[in-house]
PDB file with one MODEL, atoms N, CA, C and O in Angstrom:
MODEL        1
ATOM      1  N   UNK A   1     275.233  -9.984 161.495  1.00  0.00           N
ATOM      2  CA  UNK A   1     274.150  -9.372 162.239  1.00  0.00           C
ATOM      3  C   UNK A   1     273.840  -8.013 161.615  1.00  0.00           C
ATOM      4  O   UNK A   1     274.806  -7.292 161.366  1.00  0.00           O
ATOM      5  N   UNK A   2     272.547  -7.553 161.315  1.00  0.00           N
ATOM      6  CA  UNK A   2     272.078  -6.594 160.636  1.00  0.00           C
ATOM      7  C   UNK A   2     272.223  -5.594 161.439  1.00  0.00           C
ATOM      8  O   UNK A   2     272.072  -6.394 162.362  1.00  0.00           O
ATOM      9  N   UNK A   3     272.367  -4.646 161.953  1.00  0.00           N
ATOM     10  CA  UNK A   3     272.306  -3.183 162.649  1.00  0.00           C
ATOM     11  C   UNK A   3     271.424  -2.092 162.091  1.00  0.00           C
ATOM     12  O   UNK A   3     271.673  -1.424 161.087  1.00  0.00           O
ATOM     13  N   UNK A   4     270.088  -1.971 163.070  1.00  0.00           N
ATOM     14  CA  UNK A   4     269.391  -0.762 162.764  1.00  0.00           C
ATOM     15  C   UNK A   4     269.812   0.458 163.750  1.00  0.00           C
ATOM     16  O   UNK A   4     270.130   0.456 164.940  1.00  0.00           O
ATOM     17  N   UNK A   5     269.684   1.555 162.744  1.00  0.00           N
ATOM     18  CA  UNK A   5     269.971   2.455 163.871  1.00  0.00           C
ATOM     19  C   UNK A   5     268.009   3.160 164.285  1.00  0.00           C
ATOM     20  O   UNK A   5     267.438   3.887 163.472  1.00  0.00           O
ATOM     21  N   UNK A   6     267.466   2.811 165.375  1.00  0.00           N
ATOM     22  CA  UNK A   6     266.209   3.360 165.697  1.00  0.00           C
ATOM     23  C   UNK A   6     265.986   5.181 166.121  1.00  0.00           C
ATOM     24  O   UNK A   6     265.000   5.721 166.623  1.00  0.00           O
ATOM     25  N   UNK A   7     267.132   5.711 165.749  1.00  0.00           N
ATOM     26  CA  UNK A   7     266.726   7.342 165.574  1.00  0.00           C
ATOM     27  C   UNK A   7     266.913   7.414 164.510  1.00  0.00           C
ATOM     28  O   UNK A   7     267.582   8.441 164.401  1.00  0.00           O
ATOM     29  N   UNK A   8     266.716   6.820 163.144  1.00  0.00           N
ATOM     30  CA  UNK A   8     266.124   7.677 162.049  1.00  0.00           C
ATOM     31  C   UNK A   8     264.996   8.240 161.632  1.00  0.00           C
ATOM     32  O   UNK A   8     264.170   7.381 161.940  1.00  0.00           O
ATOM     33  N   UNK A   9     264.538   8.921 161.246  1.00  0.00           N
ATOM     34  CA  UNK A   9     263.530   9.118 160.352  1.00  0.00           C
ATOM     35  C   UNK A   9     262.624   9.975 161.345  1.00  0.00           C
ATOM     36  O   UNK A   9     262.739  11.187 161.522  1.00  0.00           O
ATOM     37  N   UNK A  10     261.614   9.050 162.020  1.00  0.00           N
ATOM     38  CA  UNK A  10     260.550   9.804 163.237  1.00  0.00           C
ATOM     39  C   UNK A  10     260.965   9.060 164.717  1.00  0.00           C
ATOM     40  O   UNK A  10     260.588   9.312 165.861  1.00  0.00           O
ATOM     41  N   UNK A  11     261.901   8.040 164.194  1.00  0.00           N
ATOM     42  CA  UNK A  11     262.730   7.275 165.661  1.00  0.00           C
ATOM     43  C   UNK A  11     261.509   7.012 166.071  1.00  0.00           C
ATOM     44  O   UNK A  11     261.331   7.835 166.969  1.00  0.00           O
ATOM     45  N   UNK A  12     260.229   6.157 165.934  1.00  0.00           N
ATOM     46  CA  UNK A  12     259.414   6.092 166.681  1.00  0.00           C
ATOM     47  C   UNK A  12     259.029   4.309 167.050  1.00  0.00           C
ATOM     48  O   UNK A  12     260.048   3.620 166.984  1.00  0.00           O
ATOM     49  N   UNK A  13     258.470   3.963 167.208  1.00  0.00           N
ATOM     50  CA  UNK A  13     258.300   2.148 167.804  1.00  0.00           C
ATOM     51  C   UNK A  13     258.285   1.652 166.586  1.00  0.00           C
ATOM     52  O   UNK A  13     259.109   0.737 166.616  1.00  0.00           O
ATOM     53  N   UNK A  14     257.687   1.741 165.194  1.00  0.00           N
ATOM     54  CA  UNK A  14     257.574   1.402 164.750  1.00  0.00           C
ATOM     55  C   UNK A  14     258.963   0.692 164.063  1.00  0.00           C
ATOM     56  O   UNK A  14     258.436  -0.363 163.710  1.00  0.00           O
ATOM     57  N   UNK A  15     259.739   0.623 163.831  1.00  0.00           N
ATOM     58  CA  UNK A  15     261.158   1.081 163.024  1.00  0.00           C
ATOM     59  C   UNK A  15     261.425  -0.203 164.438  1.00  0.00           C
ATOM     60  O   UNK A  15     261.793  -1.176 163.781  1.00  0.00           O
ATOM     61  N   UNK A  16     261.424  -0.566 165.629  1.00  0.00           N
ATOM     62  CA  UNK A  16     261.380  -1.958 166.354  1.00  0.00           C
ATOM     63  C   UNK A  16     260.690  -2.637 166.080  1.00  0.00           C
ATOM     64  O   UNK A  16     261.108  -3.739 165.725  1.00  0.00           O
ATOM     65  N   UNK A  17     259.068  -2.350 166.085  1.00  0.00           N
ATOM     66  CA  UNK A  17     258.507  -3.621 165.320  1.00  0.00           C
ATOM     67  C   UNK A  17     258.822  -4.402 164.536  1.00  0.00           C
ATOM     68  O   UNK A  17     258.934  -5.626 164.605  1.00  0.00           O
ATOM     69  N   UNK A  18     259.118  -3.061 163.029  1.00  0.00           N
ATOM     70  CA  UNK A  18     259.229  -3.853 161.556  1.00  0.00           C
ATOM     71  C   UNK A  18     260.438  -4.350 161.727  1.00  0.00           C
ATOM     72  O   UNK A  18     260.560  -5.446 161.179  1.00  0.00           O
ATOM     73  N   UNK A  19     261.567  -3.895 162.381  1.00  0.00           N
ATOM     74  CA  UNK A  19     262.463  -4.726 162.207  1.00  0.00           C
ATOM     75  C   UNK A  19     262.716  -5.837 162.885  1.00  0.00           C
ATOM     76  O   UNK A  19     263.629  -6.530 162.436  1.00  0.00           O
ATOM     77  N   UNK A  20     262.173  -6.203 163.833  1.00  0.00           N
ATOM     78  CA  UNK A  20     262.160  -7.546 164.316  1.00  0.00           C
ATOM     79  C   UNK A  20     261.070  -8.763 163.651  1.00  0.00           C
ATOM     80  O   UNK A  20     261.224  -9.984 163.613  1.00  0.00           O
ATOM     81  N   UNK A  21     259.943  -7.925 163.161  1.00  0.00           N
ATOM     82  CA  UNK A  21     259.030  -8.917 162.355  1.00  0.00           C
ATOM     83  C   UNK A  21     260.040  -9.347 160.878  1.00  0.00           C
ATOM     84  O   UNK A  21     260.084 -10.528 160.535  1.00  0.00           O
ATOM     85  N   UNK A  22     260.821  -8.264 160.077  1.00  0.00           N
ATOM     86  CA  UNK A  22     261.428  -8.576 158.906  1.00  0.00           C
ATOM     87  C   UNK A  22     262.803  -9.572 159.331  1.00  0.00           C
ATOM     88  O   UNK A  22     263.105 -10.442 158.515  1.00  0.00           O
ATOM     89  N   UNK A  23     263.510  -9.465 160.413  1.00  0.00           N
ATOM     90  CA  UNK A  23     264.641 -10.133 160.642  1.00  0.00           C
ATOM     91  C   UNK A  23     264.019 -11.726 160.546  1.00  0.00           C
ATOM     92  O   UNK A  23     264.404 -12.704 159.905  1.00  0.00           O
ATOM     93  N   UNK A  24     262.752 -11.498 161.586  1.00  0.00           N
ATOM     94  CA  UNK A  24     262.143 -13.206 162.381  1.00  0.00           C
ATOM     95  C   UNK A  24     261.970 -14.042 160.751  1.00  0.00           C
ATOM     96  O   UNK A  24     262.380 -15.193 160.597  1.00  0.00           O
ATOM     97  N   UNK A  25     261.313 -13.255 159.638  1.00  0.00           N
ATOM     98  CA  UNK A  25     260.981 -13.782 158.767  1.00  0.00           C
ATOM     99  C   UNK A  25     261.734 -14.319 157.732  1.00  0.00           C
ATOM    100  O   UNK A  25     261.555 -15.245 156.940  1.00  0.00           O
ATOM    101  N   UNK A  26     262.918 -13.240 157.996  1.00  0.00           N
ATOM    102  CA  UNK A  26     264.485 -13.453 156.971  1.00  0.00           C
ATOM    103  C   UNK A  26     265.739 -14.293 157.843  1.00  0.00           C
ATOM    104  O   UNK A  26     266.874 -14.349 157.370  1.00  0.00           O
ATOM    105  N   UNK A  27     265.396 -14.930 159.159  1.00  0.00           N
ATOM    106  CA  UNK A  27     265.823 -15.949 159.932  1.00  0.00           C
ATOM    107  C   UNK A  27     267.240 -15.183 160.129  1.00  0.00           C
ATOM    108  O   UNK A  27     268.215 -15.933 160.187  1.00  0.00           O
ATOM    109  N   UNK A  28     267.474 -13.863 160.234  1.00  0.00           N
ATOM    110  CA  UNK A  28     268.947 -13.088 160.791  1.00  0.00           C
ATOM    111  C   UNK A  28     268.626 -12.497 162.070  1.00  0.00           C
ATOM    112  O   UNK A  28     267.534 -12.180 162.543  1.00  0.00           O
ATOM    113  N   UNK A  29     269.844 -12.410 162.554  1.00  0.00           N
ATOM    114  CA  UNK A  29     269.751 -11.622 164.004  1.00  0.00           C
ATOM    115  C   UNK A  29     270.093  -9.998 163.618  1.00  0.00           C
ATOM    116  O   UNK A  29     271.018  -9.627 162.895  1.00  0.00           O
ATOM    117  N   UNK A  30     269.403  -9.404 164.089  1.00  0.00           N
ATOM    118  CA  UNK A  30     269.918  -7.968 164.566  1.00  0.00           C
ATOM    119  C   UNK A  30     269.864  -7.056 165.518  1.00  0.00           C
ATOM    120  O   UNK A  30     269.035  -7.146 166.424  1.00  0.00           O
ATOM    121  N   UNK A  31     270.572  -6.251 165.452  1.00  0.00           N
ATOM    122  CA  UNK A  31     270.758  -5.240 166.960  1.00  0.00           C
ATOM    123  C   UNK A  31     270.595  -3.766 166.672  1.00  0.00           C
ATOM    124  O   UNK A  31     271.391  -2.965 166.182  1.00  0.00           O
ATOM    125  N   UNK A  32     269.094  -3.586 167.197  1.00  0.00           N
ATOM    126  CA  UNK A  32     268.568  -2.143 167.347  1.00  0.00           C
ATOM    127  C   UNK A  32     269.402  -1.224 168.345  1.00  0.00           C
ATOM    128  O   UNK A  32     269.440  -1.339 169.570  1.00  0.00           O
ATOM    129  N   UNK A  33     270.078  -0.265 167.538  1.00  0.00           N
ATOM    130  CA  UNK A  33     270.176   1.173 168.724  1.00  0.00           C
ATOM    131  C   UNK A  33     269.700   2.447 168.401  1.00  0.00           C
ATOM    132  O   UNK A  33     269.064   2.903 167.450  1.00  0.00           O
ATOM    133  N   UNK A  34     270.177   2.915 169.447  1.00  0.00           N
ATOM    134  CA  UNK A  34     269.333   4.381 169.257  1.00  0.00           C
ATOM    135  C   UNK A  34     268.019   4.224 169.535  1.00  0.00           C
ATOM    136  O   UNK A  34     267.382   5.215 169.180  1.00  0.00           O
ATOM    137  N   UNK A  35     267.209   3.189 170.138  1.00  0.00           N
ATOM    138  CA  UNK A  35     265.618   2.812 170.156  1.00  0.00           C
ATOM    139  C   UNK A  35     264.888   4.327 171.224  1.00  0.00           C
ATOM    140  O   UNK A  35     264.774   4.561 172.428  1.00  0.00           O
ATOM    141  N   UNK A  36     264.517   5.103 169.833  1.00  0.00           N
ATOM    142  CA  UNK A  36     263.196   5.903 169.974  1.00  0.00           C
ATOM    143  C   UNK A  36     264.034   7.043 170.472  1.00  0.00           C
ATOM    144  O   UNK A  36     263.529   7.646 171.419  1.00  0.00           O
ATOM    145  N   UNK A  37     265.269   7.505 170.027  1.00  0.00           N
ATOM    146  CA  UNK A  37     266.134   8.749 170.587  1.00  0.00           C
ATOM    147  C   UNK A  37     265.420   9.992 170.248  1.00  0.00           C
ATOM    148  O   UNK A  37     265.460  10.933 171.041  1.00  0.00           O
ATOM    149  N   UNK A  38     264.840  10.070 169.262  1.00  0.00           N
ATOM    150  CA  UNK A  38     264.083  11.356 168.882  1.00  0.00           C
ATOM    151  C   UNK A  38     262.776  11.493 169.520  1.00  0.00           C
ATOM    152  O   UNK A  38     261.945  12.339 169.191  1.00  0.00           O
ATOM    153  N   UNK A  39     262.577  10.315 170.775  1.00  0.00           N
ATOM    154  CA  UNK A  39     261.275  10.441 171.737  1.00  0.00           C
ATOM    155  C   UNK A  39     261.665  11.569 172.666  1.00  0.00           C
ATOM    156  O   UNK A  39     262.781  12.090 172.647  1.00  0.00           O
ATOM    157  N   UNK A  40     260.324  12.045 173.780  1.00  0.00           N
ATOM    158  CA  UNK A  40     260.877  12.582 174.544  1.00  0.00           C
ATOM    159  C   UNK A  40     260.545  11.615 175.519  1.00  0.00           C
ATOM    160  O   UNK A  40     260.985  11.964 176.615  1.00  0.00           O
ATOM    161  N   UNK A  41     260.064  10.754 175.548  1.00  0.00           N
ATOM    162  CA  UNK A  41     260.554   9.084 176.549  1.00  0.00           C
ATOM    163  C   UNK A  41     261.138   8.252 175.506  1.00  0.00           C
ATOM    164  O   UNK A  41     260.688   7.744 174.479  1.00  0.00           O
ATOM    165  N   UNK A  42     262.433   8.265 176.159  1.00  0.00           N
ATOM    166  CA  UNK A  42     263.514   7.914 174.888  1.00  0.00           C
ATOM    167  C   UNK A  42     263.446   6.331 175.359  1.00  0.00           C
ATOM    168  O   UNK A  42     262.902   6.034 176.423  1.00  0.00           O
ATOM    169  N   UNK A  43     264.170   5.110 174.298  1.00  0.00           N
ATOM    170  CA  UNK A  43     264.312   3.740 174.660  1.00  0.00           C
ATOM    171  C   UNK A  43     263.009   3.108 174.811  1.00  0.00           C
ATOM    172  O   UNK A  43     262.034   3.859 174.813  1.00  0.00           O
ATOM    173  N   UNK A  44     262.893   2.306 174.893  1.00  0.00           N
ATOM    174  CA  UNK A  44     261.612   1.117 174.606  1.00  0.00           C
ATOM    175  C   UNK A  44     260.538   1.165 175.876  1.00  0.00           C
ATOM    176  O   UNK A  44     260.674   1.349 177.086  1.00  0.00           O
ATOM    177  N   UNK A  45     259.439   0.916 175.031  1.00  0.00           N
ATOM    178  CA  UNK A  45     258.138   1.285 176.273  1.00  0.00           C
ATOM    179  C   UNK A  45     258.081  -0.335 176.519  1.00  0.00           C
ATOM    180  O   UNK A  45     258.838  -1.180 176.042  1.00  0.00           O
ATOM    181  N   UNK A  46     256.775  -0.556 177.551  1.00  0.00           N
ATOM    182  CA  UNK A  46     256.472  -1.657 177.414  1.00  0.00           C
ATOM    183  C   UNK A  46     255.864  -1.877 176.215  1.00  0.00           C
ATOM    184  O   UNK A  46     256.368  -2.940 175.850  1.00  0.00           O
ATOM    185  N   UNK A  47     255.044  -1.508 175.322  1.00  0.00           N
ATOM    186  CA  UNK A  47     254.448  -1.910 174.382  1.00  0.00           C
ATOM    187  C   UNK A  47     255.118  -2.582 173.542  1.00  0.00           C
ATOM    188  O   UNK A  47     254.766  -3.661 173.065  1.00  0.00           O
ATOM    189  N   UNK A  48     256.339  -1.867 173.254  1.00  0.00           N
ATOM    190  CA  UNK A  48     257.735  -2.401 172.326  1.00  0.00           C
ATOM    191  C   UNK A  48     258.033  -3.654 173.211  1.00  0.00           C
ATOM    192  O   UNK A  48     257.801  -4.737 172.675  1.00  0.00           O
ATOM    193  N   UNK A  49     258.442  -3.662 174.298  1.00  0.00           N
ATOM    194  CA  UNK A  49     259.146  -5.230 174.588  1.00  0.00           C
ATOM    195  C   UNK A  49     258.105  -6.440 174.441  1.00  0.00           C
ATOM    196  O   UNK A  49     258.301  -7.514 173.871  1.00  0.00           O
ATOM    197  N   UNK A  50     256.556  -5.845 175.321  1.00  0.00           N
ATOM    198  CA  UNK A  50     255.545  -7.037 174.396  1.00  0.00           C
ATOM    199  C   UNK A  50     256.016  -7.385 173.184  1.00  0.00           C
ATOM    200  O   UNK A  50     256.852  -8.284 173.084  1.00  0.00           O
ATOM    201  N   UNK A  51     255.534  -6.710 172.093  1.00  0.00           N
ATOM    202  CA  UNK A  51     255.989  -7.075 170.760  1.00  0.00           C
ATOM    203  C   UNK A  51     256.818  -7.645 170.466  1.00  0.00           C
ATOM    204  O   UNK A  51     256.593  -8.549 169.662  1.00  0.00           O
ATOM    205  N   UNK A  52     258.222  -7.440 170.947  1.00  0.00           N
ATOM    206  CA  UNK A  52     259.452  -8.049 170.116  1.00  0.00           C
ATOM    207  C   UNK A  52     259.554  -9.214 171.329  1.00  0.00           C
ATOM    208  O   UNK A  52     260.385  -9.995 170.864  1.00  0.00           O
ATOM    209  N   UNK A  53     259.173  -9.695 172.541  1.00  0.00           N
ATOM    210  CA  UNK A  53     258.814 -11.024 173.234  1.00  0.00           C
ATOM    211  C   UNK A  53     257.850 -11.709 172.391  1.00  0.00           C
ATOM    212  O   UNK A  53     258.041 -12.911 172.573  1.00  0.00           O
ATOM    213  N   UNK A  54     256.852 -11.527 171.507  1.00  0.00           N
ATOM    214  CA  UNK A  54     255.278 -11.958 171.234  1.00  0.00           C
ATOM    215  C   UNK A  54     256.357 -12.550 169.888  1.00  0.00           C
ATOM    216  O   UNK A  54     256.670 -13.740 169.900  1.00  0.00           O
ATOM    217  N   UNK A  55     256.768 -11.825 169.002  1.00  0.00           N
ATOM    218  CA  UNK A  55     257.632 -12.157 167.791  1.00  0.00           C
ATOM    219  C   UNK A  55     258.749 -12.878 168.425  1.00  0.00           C
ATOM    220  O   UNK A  55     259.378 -13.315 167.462  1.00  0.00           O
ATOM    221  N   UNK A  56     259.346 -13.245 169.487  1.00  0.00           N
ATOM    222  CA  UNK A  56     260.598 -14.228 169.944  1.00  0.00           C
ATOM    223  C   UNK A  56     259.658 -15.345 169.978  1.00  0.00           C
ATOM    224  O   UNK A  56     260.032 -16.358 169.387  1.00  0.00           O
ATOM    225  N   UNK A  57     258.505 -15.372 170.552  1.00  0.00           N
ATOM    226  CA  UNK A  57     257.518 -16.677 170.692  1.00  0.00           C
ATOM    227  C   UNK A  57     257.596 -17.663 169.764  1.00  0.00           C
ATOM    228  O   UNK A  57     257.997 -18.824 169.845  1.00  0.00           O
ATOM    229  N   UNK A  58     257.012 -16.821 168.586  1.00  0.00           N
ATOM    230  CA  UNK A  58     257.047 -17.692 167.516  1.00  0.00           C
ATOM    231  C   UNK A  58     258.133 -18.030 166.656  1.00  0.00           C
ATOM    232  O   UNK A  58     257.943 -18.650 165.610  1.00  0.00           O
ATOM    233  N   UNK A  59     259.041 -17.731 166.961  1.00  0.00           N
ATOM    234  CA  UNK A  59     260.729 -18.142 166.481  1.00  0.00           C
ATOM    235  C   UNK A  59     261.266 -18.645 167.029  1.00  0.00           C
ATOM    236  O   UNK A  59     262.137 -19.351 166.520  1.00  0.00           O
ATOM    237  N   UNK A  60     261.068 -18.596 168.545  1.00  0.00           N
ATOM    238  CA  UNK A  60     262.491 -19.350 169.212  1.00  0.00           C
ATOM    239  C   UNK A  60     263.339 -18.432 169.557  1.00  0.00           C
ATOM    240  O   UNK A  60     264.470 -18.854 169.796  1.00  0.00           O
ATOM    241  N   UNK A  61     263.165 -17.291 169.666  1.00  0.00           N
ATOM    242  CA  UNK A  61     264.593 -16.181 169.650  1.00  0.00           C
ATOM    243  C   UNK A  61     264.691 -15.821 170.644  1.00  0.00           C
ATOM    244  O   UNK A  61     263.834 -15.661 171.514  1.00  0.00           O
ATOM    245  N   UNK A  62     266.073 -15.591 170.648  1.00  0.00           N
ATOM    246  CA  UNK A  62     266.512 -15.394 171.897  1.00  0.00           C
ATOM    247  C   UNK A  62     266.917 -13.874 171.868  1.00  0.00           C
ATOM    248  O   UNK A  62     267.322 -13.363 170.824  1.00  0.00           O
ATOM    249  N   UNK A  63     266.781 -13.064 173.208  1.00  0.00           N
ATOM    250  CA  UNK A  63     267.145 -11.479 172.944  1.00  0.00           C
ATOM    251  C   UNK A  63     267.857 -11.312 174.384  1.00  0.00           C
ATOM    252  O   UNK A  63     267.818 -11.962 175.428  1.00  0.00           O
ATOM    253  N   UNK A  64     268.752  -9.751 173.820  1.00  0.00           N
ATOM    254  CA  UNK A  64     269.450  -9.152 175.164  1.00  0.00           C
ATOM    255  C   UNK A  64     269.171  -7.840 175.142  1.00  0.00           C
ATOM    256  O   UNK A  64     268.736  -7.258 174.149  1.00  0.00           O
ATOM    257  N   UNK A  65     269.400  -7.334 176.195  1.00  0.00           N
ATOM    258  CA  UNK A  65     268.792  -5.784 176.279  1.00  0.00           C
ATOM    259  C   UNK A  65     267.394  -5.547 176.408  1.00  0.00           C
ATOM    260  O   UNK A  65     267.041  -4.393 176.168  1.00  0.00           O
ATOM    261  N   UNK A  66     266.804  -6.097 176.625  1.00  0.00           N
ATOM    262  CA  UNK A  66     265.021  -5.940 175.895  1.00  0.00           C
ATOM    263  C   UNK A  66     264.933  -6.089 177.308  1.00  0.00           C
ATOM    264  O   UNK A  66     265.213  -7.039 178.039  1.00  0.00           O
ATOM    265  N   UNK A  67     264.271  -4.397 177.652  1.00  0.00           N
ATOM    266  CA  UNK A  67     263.754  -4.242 178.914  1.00  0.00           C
ATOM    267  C   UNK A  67     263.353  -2.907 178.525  1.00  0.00           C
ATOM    268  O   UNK A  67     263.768  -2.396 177.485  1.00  0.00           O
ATOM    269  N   UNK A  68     262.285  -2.122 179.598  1.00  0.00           N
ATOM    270  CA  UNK A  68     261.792  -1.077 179.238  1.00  0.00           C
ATOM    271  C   UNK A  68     262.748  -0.295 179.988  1.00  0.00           C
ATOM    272  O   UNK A  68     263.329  -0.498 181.054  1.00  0.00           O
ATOM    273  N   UNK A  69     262.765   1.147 178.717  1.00  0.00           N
ATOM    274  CA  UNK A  69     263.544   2.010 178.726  1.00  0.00           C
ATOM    275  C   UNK A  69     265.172   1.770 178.268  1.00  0.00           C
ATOM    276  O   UNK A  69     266.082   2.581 178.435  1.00  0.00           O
ATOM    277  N   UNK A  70     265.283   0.290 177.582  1.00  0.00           N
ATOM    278  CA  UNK A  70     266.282  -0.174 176.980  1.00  0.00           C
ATOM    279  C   UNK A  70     266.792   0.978 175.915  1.00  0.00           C
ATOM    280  O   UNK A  70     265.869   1.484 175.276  1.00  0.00           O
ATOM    281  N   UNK A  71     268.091   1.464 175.626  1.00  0.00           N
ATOM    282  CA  UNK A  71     268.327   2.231 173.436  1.00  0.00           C
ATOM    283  C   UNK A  71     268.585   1.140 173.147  1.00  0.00           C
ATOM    284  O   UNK A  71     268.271   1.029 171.962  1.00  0.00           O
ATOM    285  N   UNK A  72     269.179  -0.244 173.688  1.00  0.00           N
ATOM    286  CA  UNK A  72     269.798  -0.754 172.484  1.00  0.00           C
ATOM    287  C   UNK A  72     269.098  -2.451 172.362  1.00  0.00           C
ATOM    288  O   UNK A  72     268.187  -2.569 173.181  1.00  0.00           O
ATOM    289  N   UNK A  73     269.290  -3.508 171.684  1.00  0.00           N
ATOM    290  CA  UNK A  73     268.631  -4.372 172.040  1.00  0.00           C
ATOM    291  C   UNK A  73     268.995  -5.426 171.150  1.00  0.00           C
ATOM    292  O   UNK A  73     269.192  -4.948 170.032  1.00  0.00           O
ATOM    293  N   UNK A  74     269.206  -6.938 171.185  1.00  0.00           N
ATOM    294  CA  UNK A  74     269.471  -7.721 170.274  1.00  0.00           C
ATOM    295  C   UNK A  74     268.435  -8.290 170.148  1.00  0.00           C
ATOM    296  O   UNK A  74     267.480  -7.844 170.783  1.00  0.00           O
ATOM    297  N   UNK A  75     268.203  -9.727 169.109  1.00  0.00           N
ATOM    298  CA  UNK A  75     267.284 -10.024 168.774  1.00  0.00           C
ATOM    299  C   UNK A  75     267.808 -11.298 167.779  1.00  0.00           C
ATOM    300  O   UNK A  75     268.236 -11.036 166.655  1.00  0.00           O
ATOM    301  N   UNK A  76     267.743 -12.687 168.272  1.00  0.00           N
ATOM    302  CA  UNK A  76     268.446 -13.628 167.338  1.00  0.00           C
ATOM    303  C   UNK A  76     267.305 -14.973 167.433  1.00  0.00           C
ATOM    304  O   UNK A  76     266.938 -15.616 168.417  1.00  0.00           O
ATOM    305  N   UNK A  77     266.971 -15.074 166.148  1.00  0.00           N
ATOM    306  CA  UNK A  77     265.535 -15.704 166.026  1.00  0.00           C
ATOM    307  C   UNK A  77     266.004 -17.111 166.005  1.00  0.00           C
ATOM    308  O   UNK A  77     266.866 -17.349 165.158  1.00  0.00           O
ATOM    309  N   UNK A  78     265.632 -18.058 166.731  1.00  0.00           N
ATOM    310  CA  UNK A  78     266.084 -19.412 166.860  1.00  0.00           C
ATOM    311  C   UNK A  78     265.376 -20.895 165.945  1.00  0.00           C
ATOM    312  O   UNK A  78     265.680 -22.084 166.040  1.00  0.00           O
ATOM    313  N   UNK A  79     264.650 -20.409 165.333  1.00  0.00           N
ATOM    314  CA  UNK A  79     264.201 -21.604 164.293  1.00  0.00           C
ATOM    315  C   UNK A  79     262.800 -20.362 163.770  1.00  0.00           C
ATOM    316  O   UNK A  79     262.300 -19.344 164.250  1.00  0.00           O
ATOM    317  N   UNK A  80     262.590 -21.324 162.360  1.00  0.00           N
ATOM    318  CA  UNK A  80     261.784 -21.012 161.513  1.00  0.00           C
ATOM    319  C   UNK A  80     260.244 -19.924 162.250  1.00  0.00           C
ATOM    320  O   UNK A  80     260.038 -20.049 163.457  1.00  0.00           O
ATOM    321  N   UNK A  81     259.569 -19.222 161.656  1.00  0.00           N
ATOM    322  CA  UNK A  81     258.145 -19.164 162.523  1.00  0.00           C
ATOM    323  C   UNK A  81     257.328 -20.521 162.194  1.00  0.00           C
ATOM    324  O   UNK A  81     257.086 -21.245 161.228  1.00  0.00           O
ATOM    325  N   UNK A  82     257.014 -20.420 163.745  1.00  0.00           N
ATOM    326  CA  UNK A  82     255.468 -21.488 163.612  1.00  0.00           C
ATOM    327  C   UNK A  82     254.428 -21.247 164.226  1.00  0.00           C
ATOM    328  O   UNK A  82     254.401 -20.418 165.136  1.00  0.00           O
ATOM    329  N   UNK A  83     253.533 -21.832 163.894  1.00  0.00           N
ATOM    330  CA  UNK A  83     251.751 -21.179 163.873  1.00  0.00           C
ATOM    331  C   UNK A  83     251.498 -22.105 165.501  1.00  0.00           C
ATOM    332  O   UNK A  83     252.096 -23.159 165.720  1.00  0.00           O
ATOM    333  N   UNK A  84     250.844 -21.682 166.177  1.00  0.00           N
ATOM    334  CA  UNK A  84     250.010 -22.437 167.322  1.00  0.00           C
ATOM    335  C   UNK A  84     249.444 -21.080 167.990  1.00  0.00           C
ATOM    336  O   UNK A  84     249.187 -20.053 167.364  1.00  0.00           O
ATOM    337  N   UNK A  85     249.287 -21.286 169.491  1.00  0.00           N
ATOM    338  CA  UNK A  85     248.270 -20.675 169.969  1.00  0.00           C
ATOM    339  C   UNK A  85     249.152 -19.791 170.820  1.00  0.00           C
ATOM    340  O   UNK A  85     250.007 -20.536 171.299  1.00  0.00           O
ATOM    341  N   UNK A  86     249.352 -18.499 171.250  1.00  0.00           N
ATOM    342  CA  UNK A  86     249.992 -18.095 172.136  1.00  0.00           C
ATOM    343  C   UNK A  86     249.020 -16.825 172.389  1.00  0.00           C
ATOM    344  O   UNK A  86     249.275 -16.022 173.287  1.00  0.00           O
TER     345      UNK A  86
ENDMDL
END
């Protein structure tokens, strides 16, 4: 399992996105912490859990932690991506 730590850099949503779009695509699980510590609304908004639910859609993945105002969060993509309508 890959481990990001989400307070590096600008700690900002982005750094959850990309890493759940790059895991879904490279078919590994990983576990975000620290999500958005250098915020001053620290841990995951809703916008972030949309996203990384919208990216479980099309994988199959299954996640823990993923709730708003979550730091930490898993993320384990359950089959290939596939295309349809969601």
């Amino acid at each position: 399992m890959v481990t990001i730590d989400g307070s590096q850099h600008s700690g900002s949503g982005t750094i959850v996105r990309y890493s759940v779009a790059l895991v879904a695509l490279l078919h590994e699980p990983v576990r975000v912490i620290n999500v958005r510590r250098n915020r001053a609304q620290r841990g995951l908004r809703t916008q972030h859990v949309a996203s990384v639910l919208a990216c479980a859609a099309l994988c199959g993945a299954s996640t823990e932690g993923l709730y708003v105002e979550s730091h930490e969060f898993t993320f384990v993509p359950g089959a290939r991506i596939s295309g349809g309508t969601f």
